[in-house]
N, C-alpha and C positions, 0 to 999 in steps of 0.2 A: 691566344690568351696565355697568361705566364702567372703560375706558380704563387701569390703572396699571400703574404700574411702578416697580422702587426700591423701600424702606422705608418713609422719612418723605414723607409728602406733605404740603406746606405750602398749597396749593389745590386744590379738587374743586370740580366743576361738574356739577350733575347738572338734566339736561332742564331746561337756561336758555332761557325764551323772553321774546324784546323785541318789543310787536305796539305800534304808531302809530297811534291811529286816524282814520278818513280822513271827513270832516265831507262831507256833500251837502245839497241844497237851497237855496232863495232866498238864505238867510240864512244857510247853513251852520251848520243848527241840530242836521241830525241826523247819526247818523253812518252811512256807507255801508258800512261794513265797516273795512278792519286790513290796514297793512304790516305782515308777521311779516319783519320786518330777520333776526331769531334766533329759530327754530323749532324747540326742543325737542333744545337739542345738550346733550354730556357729555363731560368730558377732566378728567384730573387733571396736577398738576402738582408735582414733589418738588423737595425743598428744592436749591439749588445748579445745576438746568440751565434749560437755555433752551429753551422750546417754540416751536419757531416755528409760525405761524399766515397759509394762504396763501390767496389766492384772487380773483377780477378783481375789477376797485374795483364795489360794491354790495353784494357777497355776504354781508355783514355782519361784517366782523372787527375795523372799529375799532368799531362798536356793540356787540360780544361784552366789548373793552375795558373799554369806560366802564360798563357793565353790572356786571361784575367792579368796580368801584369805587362802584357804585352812582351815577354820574352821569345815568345813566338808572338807574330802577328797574325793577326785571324786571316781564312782564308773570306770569311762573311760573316755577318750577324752582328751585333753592339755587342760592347759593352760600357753600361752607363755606371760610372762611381760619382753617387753626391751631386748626382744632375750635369753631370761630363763627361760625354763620347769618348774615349779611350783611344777607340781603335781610327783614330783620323786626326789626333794631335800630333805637333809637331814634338823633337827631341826634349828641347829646352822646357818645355811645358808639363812633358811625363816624366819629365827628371824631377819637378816640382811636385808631380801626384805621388810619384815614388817615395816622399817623406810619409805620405799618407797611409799607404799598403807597403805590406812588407812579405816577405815569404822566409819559413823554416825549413830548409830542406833536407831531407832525409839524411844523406852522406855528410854530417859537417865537418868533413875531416877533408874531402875534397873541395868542398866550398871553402876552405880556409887555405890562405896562401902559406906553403910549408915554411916560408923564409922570414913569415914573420910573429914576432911574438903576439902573443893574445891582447897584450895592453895595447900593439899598434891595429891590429884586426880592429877591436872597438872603437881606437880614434879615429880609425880611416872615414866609417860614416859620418864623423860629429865634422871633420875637415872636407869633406865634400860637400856638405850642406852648410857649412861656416856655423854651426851649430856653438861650439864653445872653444876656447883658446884660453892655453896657460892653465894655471889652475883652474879652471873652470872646467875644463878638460877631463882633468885627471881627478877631480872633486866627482865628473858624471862618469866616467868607465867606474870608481868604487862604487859608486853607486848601482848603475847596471849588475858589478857583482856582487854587490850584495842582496839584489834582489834576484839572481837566481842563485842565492846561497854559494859560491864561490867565494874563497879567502884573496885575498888583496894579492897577495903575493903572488897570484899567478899570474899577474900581467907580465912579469918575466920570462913565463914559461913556451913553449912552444908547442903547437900541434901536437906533433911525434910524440908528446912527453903525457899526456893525460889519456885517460879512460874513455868508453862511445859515451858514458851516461854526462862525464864531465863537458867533454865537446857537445852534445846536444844542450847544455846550459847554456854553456858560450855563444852557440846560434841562436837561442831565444835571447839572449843579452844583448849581438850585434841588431836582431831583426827590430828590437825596444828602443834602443839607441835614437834613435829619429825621430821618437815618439810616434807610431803608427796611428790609426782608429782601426785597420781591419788586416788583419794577418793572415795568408795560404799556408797553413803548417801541412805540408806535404811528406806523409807518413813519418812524423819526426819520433815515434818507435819502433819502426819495425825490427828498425836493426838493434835494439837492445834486449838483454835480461828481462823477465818477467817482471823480479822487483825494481829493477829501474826504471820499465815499463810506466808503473803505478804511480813513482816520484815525479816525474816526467807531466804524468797528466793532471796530476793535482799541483804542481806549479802552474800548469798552462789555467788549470779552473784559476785557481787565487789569484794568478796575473790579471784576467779577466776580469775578475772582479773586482779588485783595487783598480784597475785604470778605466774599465767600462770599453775592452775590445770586443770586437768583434771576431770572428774565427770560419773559416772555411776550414775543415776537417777533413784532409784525405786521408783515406787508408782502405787496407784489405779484409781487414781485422774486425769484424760488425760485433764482437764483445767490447771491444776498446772504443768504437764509434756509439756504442749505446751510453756508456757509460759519462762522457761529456756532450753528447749531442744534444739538441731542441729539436731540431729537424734532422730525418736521414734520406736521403735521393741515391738509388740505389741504380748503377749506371753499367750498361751491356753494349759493349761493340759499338762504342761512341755517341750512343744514346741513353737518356734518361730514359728510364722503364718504371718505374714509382717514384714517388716523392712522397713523406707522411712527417707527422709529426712522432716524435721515437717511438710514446706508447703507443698509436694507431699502427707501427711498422710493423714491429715486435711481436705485437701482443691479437692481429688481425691483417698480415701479409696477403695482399692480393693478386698479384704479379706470380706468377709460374716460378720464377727465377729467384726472385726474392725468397719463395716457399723455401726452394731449395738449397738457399747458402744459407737461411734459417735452422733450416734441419740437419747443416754440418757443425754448430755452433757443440762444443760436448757440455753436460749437463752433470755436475758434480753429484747428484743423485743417483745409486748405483743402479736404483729399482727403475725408475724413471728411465732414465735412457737405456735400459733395455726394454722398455715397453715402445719407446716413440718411433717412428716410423719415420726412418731416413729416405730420403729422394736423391737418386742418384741422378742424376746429367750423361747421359749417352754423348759420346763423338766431343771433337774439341770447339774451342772458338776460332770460327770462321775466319779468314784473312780478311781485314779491313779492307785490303786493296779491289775484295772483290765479296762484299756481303751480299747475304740472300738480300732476295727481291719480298718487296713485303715483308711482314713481321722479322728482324733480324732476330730473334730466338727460337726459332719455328722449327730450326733444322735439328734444335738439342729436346723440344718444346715434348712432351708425351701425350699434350692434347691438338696437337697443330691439325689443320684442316685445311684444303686446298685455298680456303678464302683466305687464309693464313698468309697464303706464298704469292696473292693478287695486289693485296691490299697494306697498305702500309699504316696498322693501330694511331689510330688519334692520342696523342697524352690529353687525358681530359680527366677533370676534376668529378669524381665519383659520391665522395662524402667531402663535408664540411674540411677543408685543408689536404685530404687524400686524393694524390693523383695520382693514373696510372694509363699505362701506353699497353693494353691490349683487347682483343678483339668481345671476350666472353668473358668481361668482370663485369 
């Protein structure tokens, strides 16, 4: 079973896996086995909210991404966008879904070709897709920059030449360009300032709202994911291990794990956060190339039990939209 909620569901993901495979010998001729980045996860996604997607940098969620875009190809599982298989269309066809889904991605400063000015970064999608010509053109990049508050004048400007918070406008400008319905913003602040951080996410709300996107939300940061999320799925060693809605996350964490990156969150109360009771994580995360058997949280887990290490947790729906993947919730 899979994850919904809402009417219209614009994206369903059912048992997506991404496995790398990993070359040994002299020559690196054969192969030794398979990073599974994404191992056999499922979430749906409806039209207008924003899913956020959490969990330590490895776990697989900007590979869950690009996956969903097919920049990597799945190694098994669907994915369905708007009632269409993804992962079995031909070139020509997902060049045509790609007007539809868009991605932000984290570094826009490598995403962006250093050679070329901002005004031709934005034309380039509107001329791949035959979108607009001539003024019509150059009437849609002002416009793209004026809706993520950019002055006109930088269309002359160059990469090298502007700020991380400037260049993260610019990649929500090129990713709008096309006119999307559902965007993968993959951690598109980590890399900034605290207060640019804030400008950053309340663009991405207003954008939302004026055009009616949709949003997949990765990141690290479960302050930053509360703050614009509906839904949060909270992801371990290339599985989903909770899925809730934010209040149910938040505010009634069921997951071990979940408890735990909840209880690093700091709490600008001085009294408070010295009363609350931090949960530490023992030992690191596992190599994907070779995860425990059974529960993959079991080995950091402080209540794991030999049934733990047999059995591989069902994600199964607990309370009304709360799901979670372990053995004693």
């Amino acid at each position: 079973m899979n994850p919904v909620t809402g009417s219209e569901t614009i994206l369903q993901v059912d048992n997506l896996k991404v496995y790398f495979p990993v070359s040994k010998g002299l020559f690196f001729s054969r192969q030794g086995g398979a990073i599974k980045a994404v191992d056999g996860i499922s979430f749906a996604i409806n039209r207008g909210e924003t899913l956020g997607l959490v969990g330590e940098s490895g776990c697989g969620k900007s590979t869950t991404g690009q996956a969903i875009l097919q920049l990597y190809r799945p190694t098994g599982g669907r994915v369905v966008f708007q009632g269409l298989e993804l992962t079995n269309i031909d070139e020509r066809k997902l060049r045509m879904m790609r007007r539809k889904i868009q991605m932000i991605f984290q570094d826009n400063y490598a995403s962006l070709n250093p050679r070329m000015t901002i005004g031709d970064s934005l034309a380039e999608p509107l001329d791949v897709h035959r979108l607009a010509r001539g003024r019509d053109k150059f009437r849609r990049i002002r416009e793209l920059l004026e809706m993520v508050s950019i002055p006109a004048y930088f269309t002359q400007r160059y990469p090298h030449e502007l700020s991380g918070g400037q260049l993260q406008r610019i990649g929500i400008a090129r990713a709008l360009a096309v006119e999307p319905e559902f965007i993968v913003c993959d951690e598109p602040v980590s890399a900034l300032d605290v207060s640019i951080q804030s400008q950053i996410i309340n663009l991405l709300e207003d954008i939302q709202n004026r055009l009616g996107l949709t949003y997949l939300f990765i990141s690290h940061d479960l302050s930053v994911v509360r703050h614009i999320s509906d839904r949060v799925a909270v992801m371990y060693l290339g599985k989903i291990v909770e899925l809730a809605s934010r209040t149910d996350l938040y505010q009634t964490p069921l997951h071990p794990y979940t408890k735990a990156l909840l209880s690093a969150i700091p709490i600008p109360d001085p009294k408070v956060e010295r009363k609350r009771e931090r949960i530490l994580l023992t030992g690191d995360v596992p190599s994907p190339a070779k995860p425990p058997s059974g529960c993959r949280f079991r080995t950091r887990c402080g209540h794991s039990t030999p049934d733990c290490a047999k059995n591989d947790p069902e994600f199964r729906e607990v309370e009304g939209g709360h799901w979670v993947s372990c053995h004693y919730v």
